[in-house]
C-alpha positions as CSV (number, residue, x, y, z in Angstrom):
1,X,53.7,-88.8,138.0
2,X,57.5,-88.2,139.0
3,X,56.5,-87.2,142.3
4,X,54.2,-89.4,143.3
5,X,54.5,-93.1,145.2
6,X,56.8,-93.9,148.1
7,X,59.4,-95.6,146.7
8,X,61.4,-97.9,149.4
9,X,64.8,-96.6,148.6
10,X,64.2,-92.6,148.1
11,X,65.2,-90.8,145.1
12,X,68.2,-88.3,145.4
13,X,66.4,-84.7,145.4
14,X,62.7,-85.2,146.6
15,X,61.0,-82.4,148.3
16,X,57.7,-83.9,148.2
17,X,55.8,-87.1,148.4
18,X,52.7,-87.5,147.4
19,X,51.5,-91.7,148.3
20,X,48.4,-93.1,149.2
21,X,47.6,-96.1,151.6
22,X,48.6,-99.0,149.2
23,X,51.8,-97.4,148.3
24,X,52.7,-96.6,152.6
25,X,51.7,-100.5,153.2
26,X,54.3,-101.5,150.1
27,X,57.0,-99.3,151.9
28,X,56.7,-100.3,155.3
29,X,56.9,-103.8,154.1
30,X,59.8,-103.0,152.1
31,X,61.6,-102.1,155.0
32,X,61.7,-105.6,156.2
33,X,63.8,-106.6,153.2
34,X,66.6,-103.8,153.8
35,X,66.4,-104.3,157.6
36,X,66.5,-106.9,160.2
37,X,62.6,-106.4,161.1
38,X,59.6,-108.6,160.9
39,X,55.7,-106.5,161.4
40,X,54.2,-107.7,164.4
41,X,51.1,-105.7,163.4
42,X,49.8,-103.2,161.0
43,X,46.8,-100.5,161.4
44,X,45.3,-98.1,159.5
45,X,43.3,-95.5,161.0
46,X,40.4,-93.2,159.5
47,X,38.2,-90.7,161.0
48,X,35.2,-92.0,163.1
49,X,31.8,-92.5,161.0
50,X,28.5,-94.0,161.2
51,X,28.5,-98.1,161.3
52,X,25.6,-97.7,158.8
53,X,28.0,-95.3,156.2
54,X,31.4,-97.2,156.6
55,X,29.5,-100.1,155.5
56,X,28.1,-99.1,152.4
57,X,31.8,-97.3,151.5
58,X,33.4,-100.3,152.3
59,X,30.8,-102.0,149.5
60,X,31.2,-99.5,147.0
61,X,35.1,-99.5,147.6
62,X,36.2,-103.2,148.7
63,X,39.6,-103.8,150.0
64,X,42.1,-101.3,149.9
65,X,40.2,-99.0,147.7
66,X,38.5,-98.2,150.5
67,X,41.6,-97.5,152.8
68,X,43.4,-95.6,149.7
69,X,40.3,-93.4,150.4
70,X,39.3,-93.1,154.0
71,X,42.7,-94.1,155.7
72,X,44.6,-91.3,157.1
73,X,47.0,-93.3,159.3
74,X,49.0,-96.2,159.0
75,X,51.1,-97.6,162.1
76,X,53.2,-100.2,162.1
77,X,55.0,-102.1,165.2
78,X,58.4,-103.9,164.1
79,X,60.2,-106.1,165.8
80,X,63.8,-106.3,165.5
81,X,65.2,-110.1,164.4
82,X,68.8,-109.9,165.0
């Protein structure tokens, strides 16, 4: 588990990084508290699928179990406060 997670201040020899939705939301956010930013908004993308079968994995993962599963994308739009 040494190489996984996206810690917001990176180690001193990483060559790979392994992190899943939850862990890309954490650092992003992180960011705010080492920089002058604020997050004027946050998406995650995921590839297209039936209404009918995002709805039943979004019951039988709720929250961000589902987008630790299906997202694939996460952008974030910062805006700079000093």
């Amino acid at each position: 588990m040494a190489h996984y997670g996206l810690p917001d201040t990176p180690p001193m020899d990483r060559h790979k990084w392994f992190f899943g939705f939850t862990e890309a939301r954490e650092f992003l956010e992180a960011q705010t508290r080492h920089h002058p930013l604020t997050i004027e908004q946050m998406v995650a993308n995921e590839k297209p699928k039936p209404a009918l079968v995002r709805g039943i994995h979004r019951l039988r993962w709720p929250g961000e179990r589902y987008l630790n599963r299906y997202a694939h994308t996460l952008w974030v739009l910062y805006r700079k406060t000093a």
